[in-house]
SEZAVEX-416755 format. One record per atom (N, C-alpha, C): x, z negated, y negated; residue in three letters. Coordinates in pm, whole numbers, padded with zeros to 5 digits, always signed. Example, Ala and Ser with C-alpha at 12.3 -4.5 7.8 and 13.67 -1.06 7.14 Angstrom:
+01319-00780+00569ALA;+01230-00780+00450ALA;+01320-00780+00330ALA;+01285-00708+00225SER;+01367-00714+00106SER;+01290-00787-00003SER;
***
This chain:
+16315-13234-10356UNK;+16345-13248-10214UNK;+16277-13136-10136UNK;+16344-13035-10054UNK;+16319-12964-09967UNK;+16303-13023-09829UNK;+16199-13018-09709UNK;+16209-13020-09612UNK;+16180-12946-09530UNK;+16241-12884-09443UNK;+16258-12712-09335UNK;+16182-12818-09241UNK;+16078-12688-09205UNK;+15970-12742-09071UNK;+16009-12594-08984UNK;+16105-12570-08901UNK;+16156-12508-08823UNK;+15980-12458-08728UNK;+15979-12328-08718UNK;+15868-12229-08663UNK;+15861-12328-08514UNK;+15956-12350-08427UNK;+15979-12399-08285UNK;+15947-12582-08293UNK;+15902-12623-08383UNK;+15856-12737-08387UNK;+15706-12738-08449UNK;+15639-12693-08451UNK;+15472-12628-08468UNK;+15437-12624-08325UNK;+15316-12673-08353UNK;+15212-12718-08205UNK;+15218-12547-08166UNK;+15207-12487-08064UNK;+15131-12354-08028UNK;+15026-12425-07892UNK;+14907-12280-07937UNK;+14840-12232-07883UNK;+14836-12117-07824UNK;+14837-12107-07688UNK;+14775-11963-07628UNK;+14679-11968-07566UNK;+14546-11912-07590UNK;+14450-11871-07544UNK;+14416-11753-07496UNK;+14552-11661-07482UNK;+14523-11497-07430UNK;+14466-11427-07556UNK;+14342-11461-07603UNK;+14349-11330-07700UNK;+14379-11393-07859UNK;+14359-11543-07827UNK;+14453-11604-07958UNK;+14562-11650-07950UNK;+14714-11625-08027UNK;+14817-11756-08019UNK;+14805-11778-08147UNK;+14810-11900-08159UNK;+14823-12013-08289UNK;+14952-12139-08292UNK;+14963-12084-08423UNK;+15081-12261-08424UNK;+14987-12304-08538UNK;+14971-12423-08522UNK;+14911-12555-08597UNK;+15021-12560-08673UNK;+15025-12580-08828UNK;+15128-12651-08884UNK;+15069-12804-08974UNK;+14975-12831-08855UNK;+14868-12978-08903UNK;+14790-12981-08795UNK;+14751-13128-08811UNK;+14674-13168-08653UNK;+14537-13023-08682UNK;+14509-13003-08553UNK;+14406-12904-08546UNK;+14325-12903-08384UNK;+14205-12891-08398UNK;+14139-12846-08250UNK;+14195-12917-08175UNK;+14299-12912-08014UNK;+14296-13018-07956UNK;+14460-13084-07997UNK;+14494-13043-08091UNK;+14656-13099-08098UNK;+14640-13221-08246UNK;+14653-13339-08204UNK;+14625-13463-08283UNK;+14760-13533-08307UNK;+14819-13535-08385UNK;+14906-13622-08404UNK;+14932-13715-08570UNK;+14845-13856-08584UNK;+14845-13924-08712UNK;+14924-13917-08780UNK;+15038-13905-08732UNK;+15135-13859-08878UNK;+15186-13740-08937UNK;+15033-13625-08866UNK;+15085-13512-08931UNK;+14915-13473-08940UNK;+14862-13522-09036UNK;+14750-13498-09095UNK;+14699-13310-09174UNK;+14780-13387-09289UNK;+14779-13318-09370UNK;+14896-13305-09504UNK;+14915-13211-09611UNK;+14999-13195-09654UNK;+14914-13209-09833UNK;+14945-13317-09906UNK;+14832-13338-10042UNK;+14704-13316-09932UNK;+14636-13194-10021UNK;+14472-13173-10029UNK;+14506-13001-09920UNK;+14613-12944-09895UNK;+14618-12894-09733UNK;+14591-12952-09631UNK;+14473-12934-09570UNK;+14445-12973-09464UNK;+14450-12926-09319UNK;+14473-12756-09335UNK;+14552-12695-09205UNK;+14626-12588-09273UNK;+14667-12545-09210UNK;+14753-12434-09211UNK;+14772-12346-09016UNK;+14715-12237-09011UNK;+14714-12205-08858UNK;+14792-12063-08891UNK;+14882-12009-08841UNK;+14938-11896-08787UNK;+14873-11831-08667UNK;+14794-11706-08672UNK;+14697-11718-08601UNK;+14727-11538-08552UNK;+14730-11494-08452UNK;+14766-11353-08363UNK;+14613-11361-08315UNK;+14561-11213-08337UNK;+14473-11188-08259UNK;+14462-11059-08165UNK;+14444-11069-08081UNK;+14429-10941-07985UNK;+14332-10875-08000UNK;+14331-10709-08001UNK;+14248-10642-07992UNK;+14093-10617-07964UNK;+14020-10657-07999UNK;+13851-10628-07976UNK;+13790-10766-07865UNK;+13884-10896-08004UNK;+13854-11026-07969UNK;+13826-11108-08093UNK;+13815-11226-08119UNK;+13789-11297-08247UNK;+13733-11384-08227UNK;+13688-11451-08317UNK;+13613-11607-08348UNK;+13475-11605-08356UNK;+13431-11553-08263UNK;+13288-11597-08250UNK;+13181-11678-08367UNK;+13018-11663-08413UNK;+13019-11707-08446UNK;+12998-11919-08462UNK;+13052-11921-08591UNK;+13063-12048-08582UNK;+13012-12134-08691UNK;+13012-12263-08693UNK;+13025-12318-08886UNK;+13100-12376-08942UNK;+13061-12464-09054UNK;+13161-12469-09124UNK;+13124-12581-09241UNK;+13209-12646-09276UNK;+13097-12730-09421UNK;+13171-12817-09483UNK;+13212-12822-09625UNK;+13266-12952-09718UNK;+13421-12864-09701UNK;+13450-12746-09695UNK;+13600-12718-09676UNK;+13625-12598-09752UNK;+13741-12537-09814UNK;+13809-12431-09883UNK;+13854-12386-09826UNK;+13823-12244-09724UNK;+13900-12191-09638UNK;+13944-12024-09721UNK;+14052-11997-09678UNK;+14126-11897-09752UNK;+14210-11852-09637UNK;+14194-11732-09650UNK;+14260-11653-09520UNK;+14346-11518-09569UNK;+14448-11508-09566UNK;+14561-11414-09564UNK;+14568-11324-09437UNK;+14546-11177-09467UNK;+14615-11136-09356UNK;+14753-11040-09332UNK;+14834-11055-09267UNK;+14998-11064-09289UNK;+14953-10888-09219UNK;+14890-10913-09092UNK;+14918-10747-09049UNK;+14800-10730-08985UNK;+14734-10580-08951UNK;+14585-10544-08866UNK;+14509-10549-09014UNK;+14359-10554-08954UNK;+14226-10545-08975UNK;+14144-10618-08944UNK;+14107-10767-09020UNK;+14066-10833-08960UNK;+13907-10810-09055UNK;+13783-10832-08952UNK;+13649-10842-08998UNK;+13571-10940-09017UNK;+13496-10993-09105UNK;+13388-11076-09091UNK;+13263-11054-09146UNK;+13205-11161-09136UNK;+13039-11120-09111UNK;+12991-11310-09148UNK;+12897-11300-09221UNK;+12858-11449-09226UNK;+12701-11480-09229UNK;+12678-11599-09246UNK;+12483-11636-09272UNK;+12445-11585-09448UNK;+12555-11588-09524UNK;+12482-11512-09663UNK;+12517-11361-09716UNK;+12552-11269-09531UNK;+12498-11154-09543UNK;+12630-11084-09581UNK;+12700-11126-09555UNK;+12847-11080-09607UNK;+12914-10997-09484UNK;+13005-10902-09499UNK;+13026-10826-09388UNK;+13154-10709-09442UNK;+13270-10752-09384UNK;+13361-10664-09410UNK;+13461-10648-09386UNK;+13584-10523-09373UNK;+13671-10536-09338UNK;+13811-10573-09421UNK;+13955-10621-09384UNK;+14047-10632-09474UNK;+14181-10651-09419UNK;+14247-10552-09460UNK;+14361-10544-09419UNK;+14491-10624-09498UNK;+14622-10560-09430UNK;+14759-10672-09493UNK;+14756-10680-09684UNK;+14764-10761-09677UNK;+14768-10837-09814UNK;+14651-10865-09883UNK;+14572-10817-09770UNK;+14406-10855-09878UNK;+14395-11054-09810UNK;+14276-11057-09920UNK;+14276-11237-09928UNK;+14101-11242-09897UNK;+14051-11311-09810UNK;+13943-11393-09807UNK;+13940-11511-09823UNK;+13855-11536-09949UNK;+13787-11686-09985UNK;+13650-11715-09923UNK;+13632-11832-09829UNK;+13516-11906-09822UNK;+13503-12036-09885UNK;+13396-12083-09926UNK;+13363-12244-09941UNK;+13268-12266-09914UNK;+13271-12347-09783UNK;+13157-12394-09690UNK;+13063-12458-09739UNK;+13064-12581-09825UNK;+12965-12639-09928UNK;+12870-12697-09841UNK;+12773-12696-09817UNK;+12653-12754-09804UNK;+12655-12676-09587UNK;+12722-12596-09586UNK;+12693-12489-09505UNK;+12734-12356-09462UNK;+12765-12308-09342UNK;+12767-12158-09356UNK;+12829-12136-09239UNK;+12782-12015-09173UNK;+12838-11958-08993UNK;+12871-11832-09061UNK;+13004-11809-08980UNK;+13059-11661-09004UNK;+13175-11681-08856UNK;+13222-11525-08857UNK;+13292-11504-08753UNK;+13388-11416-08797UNK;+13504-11397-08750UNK;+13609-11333-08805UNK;+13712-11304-08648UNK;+13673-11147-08657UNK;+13741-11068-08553UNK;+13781-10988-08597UNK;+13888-10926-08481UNK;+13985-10822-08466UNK;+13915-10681-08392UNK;+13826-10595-08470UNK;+13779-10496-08420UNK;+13862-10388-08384UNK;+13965-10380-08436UNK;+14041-10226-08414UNK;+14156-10255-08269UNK;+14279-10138-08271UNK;+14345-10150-08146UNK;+14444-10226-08177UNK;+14486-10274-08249UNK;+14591-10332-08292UNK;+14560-10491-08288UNK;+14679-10585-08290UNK;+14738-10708-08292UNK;+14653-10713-08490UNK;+14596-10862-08506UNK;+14554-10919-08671UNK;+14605-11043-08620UNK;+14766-11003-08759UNK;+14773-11137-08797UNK;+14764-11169-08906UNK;+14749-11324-08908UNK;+14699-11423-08982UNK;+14759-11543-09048UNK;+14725-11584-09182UNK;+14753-11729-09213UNK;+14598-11768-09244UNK;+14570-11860-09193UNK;+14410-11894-09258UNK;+14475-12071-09295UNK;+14425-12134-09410UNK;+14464-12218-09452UNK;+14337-12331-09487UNK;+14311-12431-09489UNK;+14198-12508-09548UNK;+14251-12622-09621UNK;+14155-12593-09762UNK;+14192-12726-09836UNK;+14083-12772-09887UNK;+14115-12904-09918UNK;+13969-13008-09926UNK;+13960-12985-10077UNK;+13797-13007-10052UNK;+13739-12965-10185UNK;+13736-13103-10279UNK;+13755-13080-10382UNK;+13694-13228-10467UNK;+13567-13267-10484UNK;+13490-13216-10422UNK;+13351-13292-10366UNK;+13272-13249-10273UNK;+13176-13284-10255UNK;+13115-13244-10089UNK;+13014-13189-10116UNK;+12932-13166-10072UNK;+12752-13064-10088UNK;+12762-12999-10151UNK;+12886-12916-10186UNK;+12897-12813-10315UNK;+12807-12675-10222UNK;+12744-12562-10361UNK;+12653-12432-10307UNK;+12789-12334-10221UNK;+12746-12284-10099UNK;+12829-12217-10045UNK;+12905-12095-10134UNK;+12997-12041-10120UNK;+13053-11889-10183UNK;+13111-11837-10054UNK;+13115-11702-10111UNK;+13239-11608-10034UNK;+13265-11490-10128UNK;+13429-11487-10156UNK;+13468-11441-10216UNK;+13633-11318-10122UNK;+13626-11230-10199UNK;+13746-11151-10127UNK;+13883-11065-10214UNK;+13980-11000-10197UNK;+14012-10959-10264UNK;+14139-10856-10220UNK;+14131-10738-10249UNK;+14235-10657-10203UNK;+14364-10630-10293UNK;+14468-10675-10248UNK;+14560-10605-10423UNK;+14679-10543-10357UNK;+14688-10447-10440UNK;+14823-10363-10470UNK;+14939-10371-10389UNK;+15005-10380-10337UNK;+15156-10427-10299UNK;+15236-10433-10434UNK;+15219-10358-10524UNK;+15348-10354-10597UNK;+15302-10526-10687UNK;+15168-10559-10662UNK;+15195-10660-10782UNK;+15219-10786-10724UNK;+15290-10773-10613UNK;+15352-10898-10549UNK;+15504-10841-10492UNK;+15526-10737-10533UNK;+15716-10673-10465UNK;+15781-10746-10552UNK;+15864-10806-10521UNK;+15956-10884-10586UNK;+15911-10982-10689UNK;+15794-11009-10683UNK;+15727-11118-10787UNK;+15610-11215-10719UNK;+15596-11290-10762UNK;+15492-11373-10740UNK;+15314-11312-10800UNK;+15245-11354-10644UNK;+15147-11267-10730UNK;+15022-11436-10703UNK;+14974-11474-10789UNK;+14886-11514-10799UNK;+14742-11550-10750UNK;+14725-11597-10621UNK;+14616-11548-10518UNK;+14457-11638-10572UNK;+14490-11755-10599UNK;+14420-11848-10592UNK;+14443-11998-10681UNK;+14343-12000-10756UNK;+14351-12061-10866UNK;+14241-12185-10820UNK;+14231-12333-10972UNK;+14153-12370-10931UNK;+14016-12318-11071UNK;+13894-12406-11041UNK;+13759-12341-11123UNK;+13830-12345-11284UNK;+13791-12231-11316UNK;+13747-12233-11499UNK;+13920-12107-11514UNK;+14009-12065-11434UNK;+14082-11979-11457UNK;+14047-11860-11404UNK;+14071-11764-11520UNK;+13979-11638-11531UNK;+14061-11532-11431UNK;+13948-11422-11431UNK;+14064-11300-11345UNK;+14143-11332-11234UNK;+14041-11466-11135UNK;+14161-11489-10986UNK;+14033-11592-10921UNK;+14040-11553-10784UNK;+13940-11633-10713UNK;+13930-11779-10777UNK;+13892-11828-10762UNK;+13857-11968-10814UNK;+13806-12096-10693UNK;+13859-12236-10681UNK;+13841-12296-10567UNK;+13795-12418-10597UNK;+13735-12510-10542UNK;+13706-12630-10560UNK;+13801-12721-10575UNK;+13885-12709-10600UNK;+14027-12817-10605UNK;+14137-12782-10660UNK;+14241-12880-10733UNK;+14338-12861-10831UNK;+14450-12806-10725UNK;+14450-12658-10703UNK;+14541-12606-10617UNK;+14564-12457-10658UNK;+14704-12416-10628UNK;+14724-12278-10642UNK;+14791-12213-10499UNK;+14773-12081-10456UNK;+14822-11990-10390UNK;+14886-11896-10445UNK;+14993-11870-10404UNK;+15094-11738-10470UNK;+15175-11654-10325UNK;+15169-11546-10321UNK;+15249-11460-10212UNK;+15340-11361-10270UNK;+15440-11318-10219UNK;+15542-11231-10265UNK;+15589-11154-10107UNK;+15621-11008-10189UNK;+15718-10940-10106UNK;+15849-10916-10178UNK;+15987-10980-10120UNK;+16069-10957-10198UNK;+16196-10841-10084UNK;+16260-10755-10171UNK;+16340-10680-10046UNK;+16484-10753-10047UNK;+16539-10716-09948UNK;+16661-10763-09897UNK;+16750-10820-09992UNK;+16818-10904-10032UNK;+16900-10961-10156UNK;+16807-10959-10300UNK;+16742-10972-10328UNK;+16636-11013-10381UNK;+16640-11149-10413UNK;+16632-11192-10540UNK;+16609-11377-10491UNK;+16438-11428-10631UNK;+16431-11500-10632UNK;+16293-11587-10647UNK;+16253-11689-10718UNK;+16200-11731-10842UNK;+16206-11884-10848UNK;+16044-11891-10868UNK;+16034-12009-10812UNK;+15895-12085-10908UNK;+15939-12217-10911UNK;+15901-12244-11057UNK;+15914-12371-11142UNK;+15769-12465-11063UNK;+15829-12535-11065UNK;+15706-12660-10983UNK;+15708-12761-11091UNK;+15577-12763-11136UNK;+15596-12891-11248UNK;+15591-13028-11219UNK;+15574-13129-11296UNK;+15607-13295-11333UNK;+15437-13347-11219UNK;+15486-13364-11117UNK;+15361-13419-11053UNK;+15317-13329-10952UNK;+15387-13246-10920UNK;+15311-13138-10833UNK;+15411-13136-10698UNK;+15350-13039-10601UNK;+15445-12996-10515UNK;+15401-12886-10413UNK;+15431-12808-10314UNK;+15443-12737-10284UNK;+15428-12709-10164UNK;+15365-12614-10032UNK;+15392-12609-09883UNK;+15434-12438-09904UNK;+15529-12433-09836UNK;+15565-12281-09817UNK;+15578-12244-09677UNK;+15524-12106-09668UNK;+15496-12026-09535UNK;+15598-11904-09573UNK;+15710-11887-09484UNK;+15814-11752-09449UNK;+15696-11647-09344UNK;+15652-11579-09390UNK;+15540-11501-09283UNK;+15609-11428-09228UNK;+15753-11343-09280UNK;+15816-11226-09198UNK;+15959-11260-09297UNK;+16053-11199-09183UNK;+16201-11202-09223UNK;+16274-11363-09259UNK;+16388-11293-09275UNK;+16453-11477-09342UNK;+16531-11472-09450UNK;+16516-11586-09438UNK;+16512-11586-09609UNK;+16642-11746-09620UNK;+16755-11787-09763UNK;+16753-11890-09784UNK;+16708-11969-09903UNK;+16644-12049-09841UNK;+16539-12172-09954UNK;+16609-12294-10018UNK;+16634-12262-10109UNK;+16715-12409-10189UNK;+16788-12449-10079UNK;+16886-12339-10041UNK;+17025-12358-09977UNK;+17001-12370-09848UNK;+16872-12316-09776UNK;+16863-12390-09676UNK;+16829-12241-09568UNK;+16915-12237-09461UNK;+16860-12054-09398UNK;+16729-12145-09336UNK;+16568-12041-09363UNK;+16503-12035-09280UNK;+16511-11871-09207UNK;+16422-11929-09119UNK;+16393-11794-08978UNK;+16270-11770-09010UNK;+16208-11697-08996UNK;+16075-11633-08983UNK;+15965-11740-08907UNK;+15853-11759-08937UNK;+15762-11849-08924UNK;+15812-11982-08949UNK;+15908-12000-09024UNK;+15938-12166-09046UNK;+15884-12193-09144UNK;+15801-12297-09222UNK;+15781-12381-09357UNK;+15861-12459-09410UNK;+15781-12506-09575UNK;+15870-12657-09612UNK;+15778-12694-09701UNK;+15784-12813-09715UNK;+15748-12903-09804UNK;+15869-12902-09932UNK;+15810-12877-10030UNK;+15882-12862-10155UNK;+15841-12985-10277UNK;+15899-13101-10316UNK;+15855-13137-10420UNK;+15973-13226-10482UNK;+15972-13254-10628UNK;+16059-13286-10737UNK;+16211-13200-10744UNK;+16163-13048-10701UNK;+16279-12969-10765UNK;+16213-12796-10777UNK;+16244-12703-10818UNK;+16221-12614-10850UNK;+16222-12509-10702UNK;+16164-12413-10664UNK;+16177-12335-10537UNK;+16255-12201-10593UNK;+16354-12213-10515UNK;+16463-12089-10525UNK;+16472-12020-10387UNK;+16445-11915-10382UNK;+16435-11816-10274UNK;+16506-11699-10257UNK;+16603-11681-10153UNK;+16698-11570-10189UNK;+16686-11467-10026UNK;+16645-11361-10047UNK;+16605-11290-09926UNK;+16711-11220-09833UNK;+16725-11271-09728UNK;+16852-11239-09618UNK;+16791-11085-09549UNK;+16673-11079-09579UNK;+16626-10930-09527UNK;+16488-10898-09601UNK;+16390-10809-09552UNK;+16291-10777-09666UNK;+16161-10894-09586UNK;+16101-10996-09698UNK;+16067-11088-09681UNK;+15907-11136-09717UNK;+15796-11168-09645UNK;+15669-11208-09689UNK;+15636-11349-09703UNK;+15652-11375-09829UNK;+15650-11530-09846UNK;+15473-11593-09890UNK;+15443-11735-09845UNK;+15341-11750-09878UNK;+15351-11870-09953UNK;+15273-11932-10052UNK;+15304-12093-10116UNK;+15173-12142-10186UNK;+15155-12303-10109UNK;+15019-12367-10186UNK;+15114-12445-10269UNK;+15028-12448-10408UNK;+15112-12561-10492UNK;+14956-12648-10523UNK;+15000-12766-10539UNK;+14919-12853-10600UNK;+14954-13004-10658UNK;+14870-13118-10680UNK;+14900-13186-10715UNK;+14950-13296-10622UNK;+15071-13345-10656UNK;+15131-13462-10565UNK;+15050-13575-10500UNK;+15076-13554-10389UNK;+14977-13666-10342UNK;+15044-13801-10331UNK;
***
């Protein structure tokens, strides 16, 4: 079963130097029957303006993982961490026990964003921060592998039975990932449109994917994002 979460039905935020769509209750937009998605617990589409950002802040008991789609986005944290990262690079945090960091837009340009949080399988875990820059080509037309859970080698590693995968695919291009016996899926269209198991999305729309396979066929050149995990 596919379900299209149309971009124009997402909470937005404008704050001037942030706009955000919530695609889960978040900050002041609450609504109980839209919690969370499994062990996704937000998902924010997040624009930042020029020589503005997130102040610092904290953080604790959460898997935060941050994508950035376009810009230069920076951070800086309490265990001394400090750096910059541009489109397609990946930041991993895990708050654990603790941890203040801030994440701004130093340069002249617009940073955008997917920053995502998923719950950890236990609480007081030791903080990390982890990062990672890759290639374009090893996500053009393929699935590239972002985020794994602990004990799989050669890929960030997370507190919870969850995977991340991103692709750039070009224009007529199409896609599969096999979703196995118990699992399922949230997908983010970051740029272009695309149709999803028959279905046209538009640019910033999602879906909930589970008990069928994800087929993706690109109506123009396309940045796809996808948490898979276990069925909740």
């Amino acid at each position: 079963m596919t379900t299209h979460i149309a971009t124009d039905r997402l909470y937005t935020a404008d704050h001037g130097w942030l706009k955000s769509r919530f695609h889960f209750s978040f900050a002041e937009y609450y609504n109980r029957e839209n919690m969370h998605y499994g062990v996704l617990r937000v998902m924010n589409d997040d624009i930042i303006q020029p020589h503005t950002g997130f102040g610092t802040h904290p953080h604790e008991d959460m898997e935060i993982i941050t994508y950035v789609i376009r810009g230069e986005l920076t951070h800086q944290d309490s265990m001394g961490n400090k750096e910059s990262l541009g489109r397609g690079s990946l930041q991993y945090l895990s708050a654990g026990t603790g941890i203040t960091h801030s994440e701004k837009n130093e340069g002249d340009e617009e940073v955008h964003l997917i920053q995502t949080w998923i719950l950890p399988h236990a609480k007081g875990l030791q903080p990390q921060y982890g990062s990672k820059v890759f290639n374009p080509e090893a996500r053009h037309n393929k699935w590239l592998h972002l985020i794994a859970p602990q004990g799989t080698p050669d890929i960030i590693n997370i507190y919870q039975d969850a995977n991340m995968y991103v692709s750039e695919l070009d224009q007529n291009k199409t896609l599969t990932f096999e979703l196995g016996k118990n699992r399922q899926l949230y997908l983010k269209l970051m740029e272009g449109d695309a149709k999803i198991n028959g279905i046209d999305f538009k640019e910033g729309d999602a879906a909930e994917v589970s008990d069928e396979d994800l087929h993706v066929e690109a109506l123009s050149n396309v940045h796809i994002l996808l948490v898979e995990m276990k069925r909740a």
